[in-house]
C-alpha positions in Angstrom: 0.0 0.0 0.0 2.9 2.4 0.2 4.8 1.7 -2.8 0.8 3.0 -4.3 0.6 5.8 -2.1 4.5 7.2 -3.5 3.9 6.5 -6.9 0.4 8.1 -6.8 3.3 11.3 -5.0 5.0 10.8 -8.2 2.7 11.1 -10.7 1.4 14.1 -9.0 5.0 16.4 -9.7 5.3 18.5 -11.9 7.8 16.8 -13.4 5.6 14.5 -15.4 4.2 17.5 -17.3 7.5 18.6 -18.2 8.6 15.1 -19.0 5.3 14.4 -21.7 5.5 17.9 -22.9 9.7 17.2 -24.3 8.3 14.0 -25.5 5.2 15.3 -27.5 7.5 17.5 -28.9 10.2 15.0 -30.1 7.6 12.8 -31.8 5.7 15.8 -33.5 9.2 17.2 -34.7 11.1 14.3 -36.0 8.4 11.0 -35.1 5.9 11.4 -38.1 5.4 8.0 -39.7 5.3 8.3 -43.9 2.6 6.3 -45.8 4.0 6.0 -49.9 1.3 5.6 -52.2 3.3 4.3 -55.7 0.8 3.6 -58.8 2.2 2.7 -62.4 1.3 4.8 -65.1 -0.5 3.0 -68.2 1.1 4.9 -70.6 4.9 4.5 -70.4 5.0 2.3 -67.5 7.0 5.0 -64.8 6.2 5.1 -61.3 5.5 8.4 -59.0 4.6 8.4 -55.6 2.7 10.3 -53.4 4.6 10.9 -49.3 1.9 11.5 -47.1 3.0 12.2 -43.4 0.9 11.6 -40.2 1.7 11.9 -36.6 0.4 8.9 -34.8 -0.7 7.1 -37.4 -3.6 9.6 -37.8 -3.0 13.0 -37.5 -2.1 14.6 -41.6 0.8 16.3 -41.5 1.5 17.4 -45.3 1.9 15.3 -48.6 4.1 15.7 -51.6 4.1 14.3 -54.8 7.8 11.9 -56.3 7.9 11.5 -59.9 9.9 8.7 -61.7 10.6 6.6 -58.8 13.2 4.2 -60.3 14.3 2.0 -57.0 15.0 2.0 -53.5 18.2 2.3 -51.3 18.6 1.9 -48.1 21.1 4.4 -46.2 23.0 4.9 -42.8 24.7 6.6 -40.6 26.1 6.3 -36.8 24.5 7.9 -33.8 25.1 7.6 -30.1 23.3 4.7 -29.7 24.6 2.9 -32.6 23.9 2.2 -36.3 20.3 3.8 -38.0 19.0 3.5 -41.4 16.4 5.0 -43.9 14.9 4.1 -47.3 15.6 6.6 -49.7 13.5 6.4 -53.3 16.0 7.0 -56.5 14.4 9.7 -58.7 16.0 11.0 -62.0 16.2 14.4 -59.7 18.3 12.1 -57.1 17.2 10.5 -53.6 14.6 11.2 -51.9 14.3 10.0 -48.7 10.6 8.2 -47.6 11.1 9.4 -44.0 13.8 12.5 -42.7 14.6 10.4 -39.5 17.2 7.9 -39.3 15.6 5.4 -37.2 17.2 1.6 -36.0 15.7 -1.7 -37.7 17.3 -2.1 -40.4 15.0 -5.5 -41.5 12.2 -3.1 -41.7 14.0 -0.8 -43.9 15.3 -3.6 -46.1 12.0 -5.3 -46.1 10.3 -1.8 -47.5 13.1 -1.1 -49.8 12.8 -5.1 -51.2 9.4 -4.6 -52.0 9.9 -0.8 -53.7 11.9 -2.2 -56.1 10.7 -5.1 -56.9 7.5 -2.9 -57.6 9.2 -1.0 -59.8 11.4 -3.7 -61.7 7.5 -6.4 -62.2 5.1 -4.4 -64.4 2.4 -6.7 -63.1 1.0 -5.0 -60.2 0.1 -1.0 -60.8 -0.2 0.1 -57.1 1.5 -0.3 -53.8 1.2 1.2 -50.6 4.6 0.7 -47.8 4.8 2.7 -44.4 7.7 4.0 -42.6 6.7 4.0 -39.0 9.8 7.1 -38.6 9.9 7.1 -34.3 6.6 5.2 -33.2 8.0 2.1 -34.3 7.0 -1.0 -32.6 10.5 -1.4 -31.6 11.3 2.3 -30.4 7.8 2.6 -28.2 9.2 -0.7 -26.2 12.4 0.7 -25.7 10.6 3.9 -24.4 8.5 2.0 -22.3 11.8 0.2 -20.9 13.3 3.4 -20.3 10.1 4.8 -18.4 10.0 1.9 -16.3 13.6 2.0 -15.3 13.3 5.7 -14.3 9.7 5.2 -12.3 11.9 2.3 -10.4 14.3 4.8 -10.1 12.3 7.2 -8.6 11.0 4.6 -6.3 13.9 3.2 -4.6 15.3 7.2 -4.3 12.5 8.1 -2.7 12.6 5.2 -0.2 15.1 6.2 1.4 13.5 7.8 4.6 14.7 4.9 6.2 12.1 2.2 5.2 14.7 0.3 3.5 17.7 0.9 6.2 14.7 -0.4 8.6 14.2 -4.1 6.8 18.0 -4.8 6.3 18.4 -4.2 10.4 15.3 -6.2 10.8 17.1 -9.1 8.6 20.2 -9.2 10.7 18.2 -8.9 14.3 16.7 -12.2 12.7 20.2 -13.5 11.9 21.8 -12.4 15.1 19.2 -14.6 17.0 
């Protein structure tokens, strides 16, 4: 009943409002996710695209128009945390990338790139639809889940120590020194 009683202290600070606010703003700024529309046209067989950006999945956030999508690539670059990647369409007016975020998983990126060019190379299919999750991947909302866990548990032990926890470990060696 105490541990409920501090965390229901916790989620009471300020701090929280603060903490959403930072993170609301990092997935609005660089989290969108990118849906690509790609249709053949009958005529002379060239792709184009349409980007359509949304912020959780359903919030619009713009669309723009890619003309004479020829393949994918995927491309990277090191961060802190290690390796990232993004699929960038090839246009005749160079690459464009699908999403402006370098984000980890690179299966995910292979996977979209894989079927963006095989899209373009088979003539038999004249529409296809990939999305780039950009932040909100399944992947990156598990690691922030991790890391708000970690720092709730963090919160907990610090603020247990107004002697709760000094109070058990005598109690276990009174028991032993019996």
């Amino acid at each position: 009943m105490e541990m409920i009683k501090r965390l229901n202290n916790q989620l009471r600070h300020p701090g929280w409002l603060l903490y959403g606010m930072v993170v609301l703003f990092l997935l609005v700024i660089v989290g969108p996710s990118a849906k690509l529309v790609c249709e053949r046209t009958r005529s002379d067989s060239t792709v184009n695209c349409i980007r359509e950006k949304r912020l959780f999945w359903v919030i619009p956030m713009g669309t723009s128009s890619i003309r004479d999508v020829q393949g994918a690539e995927i491309t990277g670059t090191d961060s802190d945390y290690g390796p990232v990647y993004r699929v960038e369409l090839l246009t005749a007016q160079g690459n464009i990338p699908i999403n402006s975020v370098y984000t980890s998983g690179y299966s995910s990126k292979e996977h979209a790139a894989d079927k963006i060019n095989s899209f373009v190379e088979l003539t038999d299919k004249n529409e296809l639809v990939v999305t780039e999750p950009g932040l909100l991947s399944f992947e990156n909302l598990v690691w922030l889940a991790i890391g708000l866990m970690a720092w709730l548990f963090w919160k907990w032990i610090k603020s247990g120590s107004d002697g709760t926890m000094n109070k058990s470990i005598n109690s276990v060696e009174e028991i032993n020194n019996l």
